[in-house]
Each structure stands twice: as C-alpha cells, then as structure tokens.
N, C-alpha and C positions, 0 to 999 in steps of 0.2 A: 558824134555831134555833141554828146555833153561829157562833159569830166565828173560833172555826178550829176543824176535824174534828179531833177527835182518832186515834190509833190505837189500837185496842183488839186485848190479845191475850190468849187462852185459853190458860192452860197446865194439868198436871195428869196426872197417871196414866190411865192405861186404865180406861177405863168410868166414871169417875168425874162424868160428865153434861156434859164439854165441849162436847160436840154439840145439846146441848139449852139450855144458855145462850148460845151463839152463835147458835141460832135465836130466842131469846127476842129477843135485842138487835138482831139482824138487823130481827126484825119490827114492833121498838117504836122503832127510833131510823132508818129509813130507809136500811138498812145493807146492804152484802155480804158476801160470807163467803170467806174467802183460805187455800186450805188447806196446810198448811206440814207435809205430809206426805210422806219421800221415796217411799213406796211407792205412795201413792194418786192419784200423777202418771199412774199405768202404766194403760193401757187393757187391761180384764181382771181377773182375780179380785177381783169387787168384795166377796165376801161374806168374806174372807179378808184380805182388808187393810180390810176395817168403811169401806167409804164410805158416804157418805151416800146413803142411798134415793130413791128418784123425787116419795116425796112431800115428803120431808126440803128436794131441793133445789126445788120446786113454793114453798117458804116465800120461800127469797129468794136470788137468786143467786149461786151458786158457783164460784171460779176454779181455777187449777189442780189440776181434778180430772178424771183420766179421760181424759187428750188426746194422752200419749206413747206410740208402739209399744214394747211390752213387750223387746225386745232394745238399746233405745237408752239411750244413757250420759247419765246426770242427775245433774249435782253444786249443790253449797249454789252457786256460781257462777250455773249455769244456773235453779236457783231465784230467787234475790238479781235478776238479770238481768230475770226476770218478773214479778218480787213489785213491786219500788219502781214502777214506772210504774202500775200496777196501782191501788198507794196512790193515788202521787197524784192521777190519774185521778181520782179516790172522794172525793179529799178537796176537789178542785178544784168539785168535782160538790156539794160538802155532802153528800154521802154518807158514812155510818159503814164503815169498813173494819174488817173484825174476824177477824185472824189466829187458827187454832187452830191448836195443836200438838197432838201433831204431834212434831219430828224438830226437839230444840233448840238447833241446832248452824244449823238456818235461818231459825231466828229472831232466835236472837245477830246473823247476818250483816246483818239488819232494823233490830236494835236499835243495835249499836254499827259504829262504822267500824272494822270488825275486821279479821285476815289473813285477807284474804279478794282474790284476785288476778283483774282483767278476766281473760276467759277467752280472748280476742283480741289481748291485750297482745303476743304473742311465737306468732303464727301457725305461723313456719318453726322453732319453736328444738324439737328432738327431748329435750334432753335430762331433761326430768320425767318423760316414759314409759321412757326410756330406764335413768331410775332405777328404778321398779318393774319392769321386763324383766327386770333384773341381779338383783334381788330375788328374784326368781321364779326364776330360774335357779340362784341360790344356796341355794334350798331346793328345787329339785329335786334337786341336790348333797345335801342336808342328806341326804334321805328315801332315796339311795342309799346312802350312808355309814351310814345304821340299817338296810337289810335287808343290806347284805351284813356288817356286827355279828353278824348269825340266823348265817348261816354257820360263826362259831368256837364259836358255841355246840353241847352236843351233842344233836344230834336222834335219835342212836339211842333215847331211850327212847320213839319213837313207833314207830306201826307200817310198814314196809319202804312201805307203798304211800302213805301218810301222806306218809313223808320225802321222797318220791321229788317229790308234788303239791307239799310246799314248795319242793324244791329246785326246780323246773321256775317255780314261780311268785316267786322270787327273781330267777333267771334273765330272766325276762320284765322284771321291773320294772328290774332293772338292764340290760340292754341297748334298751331303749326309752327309757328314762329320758335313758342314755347319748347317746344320737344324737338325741332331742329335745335337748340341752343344745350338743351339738356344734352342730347346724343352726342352735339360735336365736343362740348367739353370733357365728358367722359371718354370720346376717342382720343385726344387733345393731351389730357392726364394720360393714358396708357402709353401712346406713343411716344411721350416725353420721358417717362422712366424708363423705355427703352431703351437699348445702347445698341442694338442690332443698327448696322449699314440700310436693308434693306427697310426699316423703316422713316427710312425719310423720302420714299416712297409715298409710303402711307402717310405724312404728312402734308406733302403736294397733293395729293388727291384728296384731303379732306379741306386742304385750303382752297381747291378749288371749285368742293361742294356747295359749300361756306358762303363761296362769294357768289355762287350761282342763287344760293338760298336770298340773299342781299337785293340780289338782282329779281329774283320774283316778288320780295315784299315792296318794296318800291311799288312796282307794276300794279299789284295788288291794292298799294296806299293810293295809289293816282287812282285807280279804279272806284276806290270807296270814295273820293274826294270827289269823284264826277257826278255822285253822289247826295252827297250831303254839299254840296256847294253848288247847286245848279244853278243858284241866283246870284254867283258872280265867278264863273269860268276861269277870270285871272286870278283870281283867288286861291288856284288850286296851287297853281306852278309859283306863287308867293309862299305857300307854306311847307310847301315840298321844298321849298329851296332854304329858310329858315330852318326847318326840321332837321335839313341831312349841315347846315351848318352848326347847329347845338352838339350834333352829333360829331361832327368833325373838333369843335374847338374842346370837348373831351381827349379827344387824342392829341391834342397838341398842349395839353395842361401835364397828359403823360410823360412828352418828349421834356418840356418843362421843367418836370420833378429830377428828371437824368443827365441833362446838356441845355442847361437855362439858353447859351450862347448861342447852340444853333436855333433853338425855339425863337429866340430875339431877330432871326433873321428872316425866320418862315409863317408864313401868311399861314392862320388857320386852315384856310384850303386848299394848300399845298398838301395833299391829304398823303401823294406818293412820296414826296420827299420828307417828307413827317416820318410814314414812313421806315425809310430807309432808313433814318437816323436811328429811330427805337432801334432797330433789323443789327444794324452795328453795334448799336451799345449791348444788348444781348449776346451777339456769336463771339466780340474778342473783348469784350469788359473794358471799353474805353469810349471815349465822348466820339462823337467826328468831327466837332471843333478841334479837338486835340491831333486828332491825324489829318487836318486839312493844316493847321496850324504847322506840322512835322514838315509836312510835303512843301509848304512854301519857304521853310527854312533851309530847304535842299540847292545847293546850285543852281544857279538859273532859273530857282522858283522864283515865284511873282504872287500881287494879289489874288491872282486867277486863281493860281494851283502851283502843281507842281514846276519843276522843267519841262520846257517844249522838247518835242521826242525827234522832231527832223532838223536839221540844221537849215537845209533848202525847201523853204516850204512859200506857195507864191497863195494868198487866197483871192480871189476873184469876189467882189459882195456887189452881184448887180443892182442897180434903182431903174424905177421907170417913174414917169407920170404918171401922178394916180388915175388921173379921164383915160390916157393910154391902156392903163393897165385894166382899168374898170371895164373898158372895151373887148380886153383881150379874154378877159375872163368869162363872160356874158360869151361871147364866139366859142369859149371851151366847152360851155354849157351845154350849147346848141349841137356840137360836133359832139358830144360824148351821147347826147341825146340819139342820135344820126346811127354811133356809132352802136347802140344796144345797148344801152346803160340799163333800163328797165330789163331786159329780157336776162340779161347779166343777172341782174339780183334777181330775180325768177328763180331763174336755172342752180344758183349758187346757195338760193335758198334751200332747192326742196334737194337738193345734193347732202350737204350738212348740217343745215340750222333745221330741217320741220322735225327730225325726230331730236332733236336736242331737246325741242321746245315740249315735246311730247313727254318727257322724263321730267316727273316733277323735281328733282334736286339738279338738273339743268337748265331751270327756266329763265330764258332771256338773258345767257350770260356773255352778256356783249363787254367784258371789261378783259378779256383776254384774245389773243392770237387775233386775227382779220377781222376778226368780228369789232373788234374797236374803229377799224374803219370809219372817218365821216362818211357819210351817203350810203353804209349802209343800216345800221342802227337806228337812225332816222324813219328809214321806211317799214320800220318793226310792225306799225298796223296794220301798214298796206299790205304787208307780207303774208299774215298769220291770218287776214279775212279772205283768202283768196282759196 
C-alpha cells in the first residue's frame, strides 16, 4: 500500500476529537497509535490525565501509555529515546504510525533535530542537576528574605494571639528553611568535588529533596499569608505570585550574565527553560544560542531548529468552535465525574502521595512525575483533610 510509511501526527486542543481521528486512521490504514503525552506515560490516574479506554485501545494498538511508576523522572529525552525505534519499527512493518499530542515540546524532538541532548551522553558529569540544586536553593533564599520582610511590617493591628501564630510561623519557616539551605549546599560542595559515577545519584536525590523543600515553604508561606492577611484573601495569591516572580527574575539576570541572546528571548517566568539554558552552559561550556544557531546552519535547518528528521511527515492540527468546543469540554467534565474522577484521587492519593506528604523533606512535591498532573495538585486540601 505505500512505497514509504509515512508519519502521521495529531495535533490540537483538548477535547477537540484527537483521539477519535487517530482511531479512525489507526483502523483504516493498518496503523498504531504513539502517544506523546507526558502525563499519560504514568501508571495510574487514568481518568484524570483522559487516557484512552479499554475499548478505545481494543481498536488498535497503543505505545507509550500506562508503563511508568508514577514517582519516576520522564523527559522529552526519555520520550524521543522511545518514540523513534517505535517509528521505525512501524514504518519498517508498513504499518501507519500516528503520533497524538499531547505535550508539543515531544513532538518537536520527532519532528526536527532539535536541542534535544542523549540522555547517556555524560553519565558521571553532576553539573545539570547541580544547576537546578542551586536554583532551588536560591529561592529557598528568595522565600526567607519575603517572610522575614512580614517582620518590619506592623502586625500590631492584629489580634495579640494572631501575632503571636505569625511570629511563631515565620520563625518556623526561617529556621528550617535555613538549615535545609545550609545542609544542601554542604551536600552540593561534596558531591560536586566528587568525580565517582555513582554520585550523580546523589545529586538527583538531593535535587529532589531541594525542590520538595521549595515545595513545602510555599505551602507553609500561603499558610502564614492566611494569616496575616485575613482582611484581604486576594492579597495572598497577589504576593505569592510577586514573591516567586522577584525570585524567578534572579535566575533569569543569571542566565543574562552567560547567554545575554537566550535571556533576550525568555520571559522571566519561563523558569524551566531558563533553566535549561544555565543546565547547558554548565555541562558543555557553550551558550545554547550558539548551538541553536549550529543546528539551524545545518542542512535543511530552519528558524525553528534543526532539519526535519522524516522526509514523509503529514500533521493533522484540528480547530473547533470555541461554543462547540466549550460544550465538549463541560460533557468531559461531567463523564469524568460519572466516570470516578474523585474516588481516583482518593485511591491514588493514599496509594503514593499520604506518606510522601508524611516525610518532611517530601512535602507536597508536586513539581515532578504525575504528581504535576492538572486536577490533581489542585485538590492538595481536599486530599490531606480527609
């Protein structure tokens, strides 16, 4: 039927029928289905991250969906890493491959020969985690330097028992803060004059302490702020959102000082791809202006990036009406509701996240694995008062 397979990819908004043209073409052209979702990797909240059904995948087979433990680290790397052999497999086969989005960022890595780094390249080299460590550490900094700001303010206008709960929960957060910040840089230093393999181990486990530490002072800063701001509620989530911005446009003065050109391009709060930039300029001593710049100079490169990697590539980008689509969505709602959406995060909660949350250096660390999920991080209070 074809002289070469092409690859087919679905792109498109939520709900807007990707999943049901993927099954059509799956079923009409001999095909499989490749899902380039990072959440729907994760074994677990299936109704919450919208996987496909039993009888959905019954139509025609599915790949990476449903095979990772929900605590485990999944990047566009370890996607791109699964995805191509996948392809060509498929394609080798006369089989139709047909990518849905999904998460476009692992599709790009598909489509073009983008910055996108072997994951293997630099086994023993500490210094990428070693860059988000310092990150992380520097806005645990940040978020000490804003509550103990509360302090010159005056809090006599609250009541004696009032002031007292803040000052005690100021207290807390600055002296824990504190000795998490001292520990991890001392760990930080040692691991980094290490040359040992196995300690870059030790460097993903402290950078994941790190950011769990991050992830409880927040919690802890919204806590104080419900606080001492009881006389205007919106007030909280305005200075929590200032606060971690002061905090962010620090790390982006950093990226600044190394690669002015990518800094010129990245929004302060583009916090991950900030980021990655430092993450690069540390592990090979070059800008990533300079190797985006390489890549586009390459054959076939473009302003995008690199060369495209498939010669036959067809992409599919559906539109709906927004009232259509606004409908469809609102009916997702109501079926996901139907379908155990609540009993889901119940169950998935007190499976993995209550003793997480139990561990003080894993408090509330929803910035990794499933746990980033929309709809489930959301229901953090519903969850932990139950």
């Amino acid at each position: 039927m074809w002289n070469r397979v092409p690859l087919v990819v679905i792109l498109g908004p939520t709900g807007v029928g990707k999943t049901k043209l993927s099954l059509e073409l799956a079923k009409r052209f001999s095909g499989e289905i490749i899902s380039a979702d990072s959440m729907q990797v994760y074994k677990g909240l299936d109704v919450v991250t919208n996987k496909a059904t039993d009888e959905e995948r019954a139509v025609a087979p599915h790949h990476l969906l449903d095979f990772l433990d929900p605590l485990k680290k999944f990047t566009v790397v370890h996607f791109r890493n699964k995805a191509l052999p996948i392809i060509r497999n498929l394609q080798a086969e006369k089989k139709l491959p047909v990518v849905v989005g999904g998460t476009h960022y692992y599709i790009e890595s598909l489509l073009w020969d983008i910055l996108v780094e072997d994951e293997d390249a630099t086994p023993a080299d500490n210094k990428v985690d070693a860059v988000t460590a310092q990150a992380n550490i520097d806005e645990l900094q940040g978020w000490i330097d804003y509550v103990s700001s509360l302090k010159a303010e005056k809090l006599s206008p609250l009541t004696r028992n009032t002031q007292l709960d803040a000052e005690s929960k100021i207290a807390k957060i600055e002296k824990w803060s504190t000795e998490c910040i001292k520990e991890a840089t001392q760990s930080l230093m040692t691991i980094q004059e290490s040359a040992e393999v196995e300690s870059q181990t030790d460097v993903e486990r402290l950078c994941d302490t790190i950011a769990a530490g991050v992830a409880r002072v927040r919690l802890e800063v919204r806590e104080l702020l419900g606080v001492v701001r009881t006389e205007l509620s919106l007030r909280v989530d305005g200075e929590m959102k200032s606060t971690q911005e002061e905090i962010n446009k620090k790390l982006h003065s950093k990226l600044k000082d190394v690669d002015a050109e990518t800094a010129s391009v990245l929004h302060h709060n583009s916090r991950r791809k900030i980021l990655r930039a430092l993450q690069i300029h540390a592990s090979k001593g070059v800008k990533q202006s300079q190797l985006v710049d390489a890549q586009r100079s390459k054959d076939g490169g473009s302003s995008h990036g690199g060369p495209l990697r498939f010669k036959d590539a067809i992409l599919f980008w559906i539109r709906c009406e927004e009232d259509v689509l606004d409908k469809r969505l609102d009916d997702r709602v109501d079926d996901m509701m139907n379908r155990g959406l609540v009993q889901e995060l119940l169950n998935f909660h007190k499976s993995y996240n209550e003793e997480r949350l139990k561990n003080m250096d894993s408090s509330a660390a929803y910035t990794q694995g499933i746990f980033q999920s929309i709809g489930f991080k959301e229901f953090h209070a519903y969850l932990t008062l139950l």
